[in-house]
N, C-alpha and C positions, 0 to 999 in steps of 0.2 A: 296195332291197337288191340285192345283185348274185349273180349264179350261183352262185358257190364261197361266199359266206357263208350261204348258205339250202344247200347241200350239205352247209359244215362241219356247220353245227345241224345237219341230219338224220344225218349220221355218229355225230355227239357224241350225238343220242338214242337212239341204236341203243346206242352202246360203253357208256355208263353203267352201265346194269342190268347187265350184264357183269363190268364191272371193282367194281362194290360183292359181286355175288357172289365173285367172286376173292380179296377179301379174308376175306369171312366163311366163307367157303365153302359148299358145296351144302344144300340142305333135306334132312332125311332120307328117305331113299326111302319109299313110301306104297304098305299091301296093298289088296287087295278092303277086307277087313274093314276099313279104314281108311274106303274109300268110302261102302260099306255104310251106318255110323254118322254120317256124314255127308249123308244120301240126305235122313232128316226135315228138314231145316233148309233146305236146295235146294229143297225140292218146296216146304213154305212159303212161302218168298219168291215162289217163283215165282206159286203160289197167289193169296198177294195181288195181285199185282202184275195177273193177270191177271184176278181179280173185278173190280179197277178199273178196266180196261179195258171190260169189260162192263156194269156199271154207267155210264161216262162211253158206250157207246154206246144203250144205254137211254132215257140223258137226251136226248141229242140227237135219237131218235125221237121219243121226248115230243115235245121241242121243236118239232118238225119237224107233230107232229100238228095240235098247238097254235097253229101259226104258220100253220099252211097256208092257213086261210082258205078251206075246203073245194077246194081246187085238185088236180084228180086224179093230176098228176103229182108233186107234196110230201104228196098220202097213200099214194104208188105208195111214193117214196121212203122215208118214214118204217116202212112197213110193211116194207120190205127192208131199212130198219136193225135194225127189231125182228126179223127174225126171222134175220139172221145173227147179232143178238146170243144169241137163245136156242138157237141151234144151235150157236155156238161155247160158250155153258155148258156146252150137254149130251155135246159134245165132249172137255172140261175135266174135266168131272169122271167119263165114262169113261177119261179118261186119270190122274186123280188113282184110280181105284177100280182101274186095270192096276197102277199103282203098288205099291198098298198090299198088292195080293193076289200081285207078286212078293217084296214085302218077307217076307209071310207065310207062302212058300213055302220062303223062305230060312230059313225060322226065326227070324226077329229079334223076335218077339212079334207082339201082333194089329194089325192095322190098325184097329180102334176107337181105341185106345189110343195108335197114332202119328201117326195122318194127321187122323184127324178130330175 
């Protein structure tokens, strides 16, 4: 491909989303309380997304135990995957418990009730 046609595309990516807003015009602007109501459904995802991260390092300590064949540097290893994985939980879910106790600070109802 030559210069100015991998230019054009990248132009043409950039202008699209532009030009489809100009025709329909803007989203409606969005308060706090917009955010706010939006915060449970965020943290969720996110949530999972990062239990599974920690579960898939978990395994690979397993693994790592398992595999090691008593060799001190793949139990050094395994043992440092295990324990960033339980540090980054405990991490996670002080950060999901900051959450929940700004949510409920706000007044938006309990944090039993939305986060967990």
């Amino acid at each position: 491909m030559s210069k100015k046609l991998i230019g054009l595309l990248g132009v043409a990516s950039i202008a699209v989303p532009f030009i489809a807003l100009a025709q329909t015009g803007l989203p409606p602007a969005y308060s706090a309380s917009d955010a706010i109501a939006i915060l449970p459904r965020i943290v969720s995802y996110v949530w999972g997304f990062f239990l599974a991260v920690v579960v898939l390092c978990i395994i690979i300590a397993g693994y790592l135990f398992v595999t090691g064949g008593g060799s001190p540097e793949t139990v050094t290893k395994a043992r440092t995957w295990l324990m960033y994985a339980l540090v980054g939980l405990a991490i996670g879910v002080a950060a999901r418990g900051i959450i929940a106790l700004v949510y409920m600070v706000l007044g938006k109802g309990s944090p039993g009730t939305i986060f967990w």
